[in-house]
C-alpha positions in Angstrom: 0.0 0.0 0.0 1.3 3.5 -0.4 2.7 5.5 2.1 0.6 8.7 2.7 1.9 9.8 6.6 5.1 9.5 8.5 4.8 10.0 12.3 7.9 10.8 14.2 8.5 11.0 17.8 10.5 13.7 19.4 13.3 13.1 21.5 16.0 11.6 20.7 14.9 11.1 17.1 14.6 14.8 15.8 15.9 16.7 18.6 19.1 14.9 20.9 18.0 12.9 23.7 19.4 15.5 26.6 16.6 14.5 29.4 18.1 13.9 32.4 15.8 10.8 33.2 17.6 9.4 36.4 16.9 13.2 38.5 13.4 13.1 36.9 12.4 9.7 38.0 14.4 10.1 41.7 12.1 13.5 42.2 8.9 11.8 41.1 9.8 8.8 43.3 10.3 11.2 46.1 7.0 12.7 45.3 5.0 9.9 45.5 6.8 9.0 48.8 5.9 11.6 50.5 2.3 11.3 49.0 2.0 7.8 51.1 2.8 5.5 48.4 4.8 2.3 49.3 8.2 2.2 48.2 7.9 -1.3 47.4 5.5 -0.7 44.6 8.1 2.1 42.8 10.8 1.4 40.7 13.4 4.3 39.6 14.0 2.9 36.4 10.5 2.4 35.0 9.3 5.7 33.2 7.5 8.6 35.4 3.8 7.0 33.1 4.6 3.5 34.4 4.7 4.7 38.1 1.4 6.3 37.8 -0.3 3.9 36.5 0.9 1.4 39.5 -0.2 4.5 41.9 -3.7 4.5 40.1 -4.1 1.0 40.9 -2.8 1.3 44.3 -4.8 4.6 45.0 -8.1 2.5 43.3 -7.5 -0.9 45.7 -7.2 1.0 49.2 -10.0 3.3 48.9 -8.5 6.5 47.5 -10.2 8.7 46.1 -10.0 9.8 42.1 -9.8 13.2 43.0 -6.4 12.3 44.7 -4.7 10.5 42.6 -5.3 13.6 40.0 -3.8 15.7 42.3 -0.5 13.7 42.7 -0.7 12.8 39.1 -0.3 16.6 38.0 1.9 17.3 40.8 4.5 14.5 39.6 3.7 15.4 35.3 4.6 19.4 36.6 7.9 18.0 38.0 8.4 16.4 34.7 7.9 19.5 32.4 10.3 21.1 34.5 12.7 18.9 33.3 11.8 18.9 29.9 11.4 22.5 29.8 15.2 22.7 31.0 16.0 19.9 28.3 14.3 21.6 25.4 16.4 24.9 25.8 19.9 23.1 25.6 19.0 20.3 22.8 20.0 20.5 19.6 18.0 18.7 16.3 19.6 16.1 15.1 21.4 16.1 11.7 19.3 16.0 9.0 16.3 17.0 10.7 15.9 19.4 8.7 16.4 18.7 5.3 14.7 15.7 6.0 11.0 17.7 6.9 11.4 19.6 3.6 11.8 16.6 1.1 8.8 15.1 3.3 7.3 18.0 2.3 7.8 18.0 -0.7 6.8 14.7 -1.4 3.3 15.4 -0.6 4.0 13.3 2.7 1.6 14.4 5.7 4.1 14.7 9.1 2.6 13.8 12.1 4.6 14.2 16.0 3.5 12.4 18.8 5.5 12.7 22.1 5.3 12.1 25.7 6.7 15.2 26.7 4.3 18.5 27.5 2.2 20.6 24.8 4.4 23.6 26.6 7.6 21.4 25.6 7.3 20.0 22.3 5.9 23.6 21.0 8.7 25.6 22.7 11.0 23.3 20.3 9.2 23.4 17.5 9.4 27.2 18.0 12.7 27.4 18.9 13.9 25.6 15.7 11.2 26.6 13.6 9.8 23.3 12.4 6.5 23.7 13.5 5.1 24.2 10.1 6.0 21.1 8.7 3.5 18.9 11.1 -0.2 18.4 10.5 -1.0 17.2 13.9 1.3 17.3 17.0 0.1 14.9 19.9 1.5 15.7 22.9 0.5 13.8 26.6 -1.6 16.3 27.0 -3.7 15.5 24.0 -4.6 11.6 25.3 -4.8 9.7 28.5 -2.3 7.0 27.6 0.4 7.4 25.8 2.7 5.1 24.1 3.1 2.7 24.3 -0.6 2.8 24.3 -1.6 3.2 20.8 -4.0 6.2 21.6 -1.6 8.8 20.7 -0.9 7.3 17.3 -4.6 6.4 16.8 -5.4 10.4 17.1 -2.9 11.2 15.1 -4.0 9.1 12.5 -7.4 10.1 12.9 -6.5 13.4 12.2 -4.7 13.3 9.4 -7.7 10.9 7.8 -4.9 8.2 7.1 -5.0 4.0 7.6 -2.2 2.5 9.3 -1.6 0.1 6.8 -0.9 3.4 4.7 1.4 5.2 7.7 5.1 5.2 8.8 5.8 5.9 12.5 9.9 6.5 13.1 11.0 6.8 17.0 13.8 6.1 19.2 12.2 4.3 21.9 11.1 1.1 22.6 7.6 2.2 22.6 7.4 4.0 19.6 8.2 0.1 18.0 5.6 -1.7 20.3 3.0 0.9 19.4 3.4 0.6 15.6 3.6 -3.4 16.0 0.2 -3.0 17.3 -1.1 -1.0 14.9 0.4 -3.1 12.2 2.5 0.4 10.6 5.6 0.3 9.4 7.7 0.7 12.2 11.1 2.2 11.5 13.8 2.4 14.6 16.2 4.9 15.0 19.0 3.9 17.8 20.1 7.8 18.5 18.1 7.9 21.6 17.1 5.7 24.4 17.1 2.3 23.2 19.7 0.5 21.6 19.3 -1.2 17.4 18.4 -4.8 19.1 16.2 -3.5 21.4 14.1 -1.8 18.4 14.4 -5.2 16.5 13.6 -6.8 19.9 9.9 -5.0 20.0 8.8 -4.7 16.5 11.1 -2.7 14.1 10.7 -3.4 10.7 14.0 -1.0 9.7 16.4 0.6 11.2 18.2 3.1 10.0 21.2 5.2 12.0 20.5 8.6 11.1 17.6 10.9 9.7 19.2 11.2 5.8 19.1 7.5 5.9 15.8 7.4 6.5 14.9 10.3 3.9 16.6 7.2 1.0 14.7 4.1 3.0 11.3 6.3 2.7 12.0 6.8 -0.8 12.9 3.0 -1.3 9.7 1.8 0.4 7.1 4.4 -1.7 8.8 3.2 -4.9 8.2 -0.7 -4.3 
């Protein structure tokens, strides 16, 4: 089928991945301590999303109330944007970010973003380096409830753009980015400049990889032709 939409994530695949993870998880941890959530049920190196959902559970089974667990949940997503607010001012994109957008462009290629950082994050980047005009929809966490590797974010992307699946692209650094288009059955493209590493892409559903954003602009062009 032909390819009418490539959705990209955003850190580490057209920005550099500069979060500091390890302070943002050890202050959300913290957080949620201090909230009266058992230390046995947190882990520092599962992401800030997969802690909350264990809180929601936990909050759910002893009688907590939903208004509470909002109130932690924001408190722990603000400490979050801090740190990706301080993250987006000292990245830089990532070679061939650029150029890459434009041929996409031209091509007649919709661009979709979906990300896990803040709408204040993602669109003081897409300011800051002036790209915004090339996406059609940008999907932030604030847009959805779950995000990847839920598919939600992906399905609203797609949604949006009026596009299939079967018909899409979705490129990302991450694990979840892969495990997200394996669901949806889209092409699922991994780009090891990020968090994850080229076997663990492979590992949760990559169909390519490719090593750097120009390499993807010739694979694209590969794929539409057959």
């Amino acid at each position: 089928m032909p390819i009418e939409v490539v959705i990209f994530d955003l850190d580490g695949t057209l920005i550099a991945f500069n979060l500091d993870y390890k302070a943002l998880r050890g202050e959300v941890r913290e957080n949620l301590l201090r909230a009266g959530v058992p230390a046995s049920i947190l882990n520092v190196n599962e992401s800030v999303f997969e802690m909350l959902q264990k809180v929601e559970v936990y909050f759910r089974n002893n009688g907590k109330t939903e208004q509470a667990f909002n109130k932690i949940h924001s408190s722990c997503l603000a400490i979050a944007e801090k740190y990706e607010m301080e993250a987006a001012k000292t990245t830089n994109l990532q070679s061939g970010t650029l150029e890459t957008l434009k041929e996409f462009k031209n091509m007649k290629l919709k661009i979709g973003l979906c990300t896990t950082s803040s709408e204040s994050a993602s669109n003081y980047v897409l300011q800051r380096f002036k790209i915004a005009e090339f996406f059609e929809v940008v999907i932030s966490r604030d847009n959805v409830k779950h995000v990847k590797p839920d598919t939600e974010q992906f399905e609203l992307a797609l949604k949006t753009l009026g596009a299939k699946p079967k018909n899409a692209v979705i490129i990302g650094d991450s694990i979840a980015d892969m495990q997200s288009a394996k669901e949806l059955k889209t092409i699922a493209i991994g780009i090891p400049t990020g968090i994850s590493t080229e076997q663990q892409l492979v590992d949760n559903g990559a169909n390519y990889i490719v090593t750097s954003l120009i390499d993807l602009l010739v694979l694209i062009k590969k794929i539409i032709k057959v």
